[in-house]
C-alpha positions, -999 to +999 in steps of 0.1 A: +000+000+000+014+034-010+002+069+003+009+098-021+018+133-012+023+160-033+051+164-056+054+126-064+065+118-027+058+082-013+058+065+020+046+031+019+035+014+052+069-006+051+086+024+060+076+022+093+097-014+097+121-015+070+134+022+074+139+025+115+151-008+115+182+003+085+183+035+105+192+017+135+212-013+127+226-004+088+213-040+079+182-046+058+153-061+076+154-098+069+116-119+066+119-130+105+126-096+119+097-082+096+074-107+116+085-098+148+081-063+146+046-069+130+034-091+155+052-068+185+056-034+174+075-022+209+102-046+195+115-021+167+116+004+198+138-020+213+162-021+182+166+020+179+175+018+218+198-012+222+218+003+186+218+040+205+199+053+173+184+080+201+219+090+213+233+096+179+229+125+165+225+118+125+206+088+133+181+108+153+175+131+127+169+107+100+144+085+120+129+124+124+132+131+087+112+098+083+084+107+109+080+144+098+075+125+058+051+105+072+030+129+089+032+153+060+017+119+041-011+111+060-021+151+070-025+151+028-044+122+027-069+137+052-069+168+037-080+150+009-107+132+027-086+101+016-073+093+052-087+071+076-091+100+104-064+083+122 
């Protein structure tokens, strides 16, 4: 599933594993980990913490970069009326 915003911009729902996750570790998120963190969301928490992406500067910004995109997505969306009000 893919959200548009304007100017061509994506953020598809994977984002929200796959990107914190290469934030965090600099790995790509292998089928398992994917589960995991579907099935217990706290666990990507886990993974920024025990990798110090919140004490490190450059990493902190870029899980920011990817919340502030994300917002931006989904405000569109509802602007739109396309959201789900969420």
């Amino acid at each position: 599933m893919t959200a548009t915003a304007e100017a061509g911009a994506l953020v598809r729902i994977c984002e929200v594993l796959t990107e914190p996750h290469r934030i965090a570790t600099d790995k790509r998120l292998t089928t398992e980990q994917a589960r995991a963190y579907f099935f217990n969301p706290s666990a990507i928490a886990e993974v920024l913490e025990f990798n110090g992406a919140y004490r490190d500067p450059l990493k902190l910004a870029a899980i920011g970069r990817l919340r502030d995109r994300m917002d931006k997505c989904y405000r569109d969306l509802d602007n739109e009326g396309l959201g789900d009000g969420i």
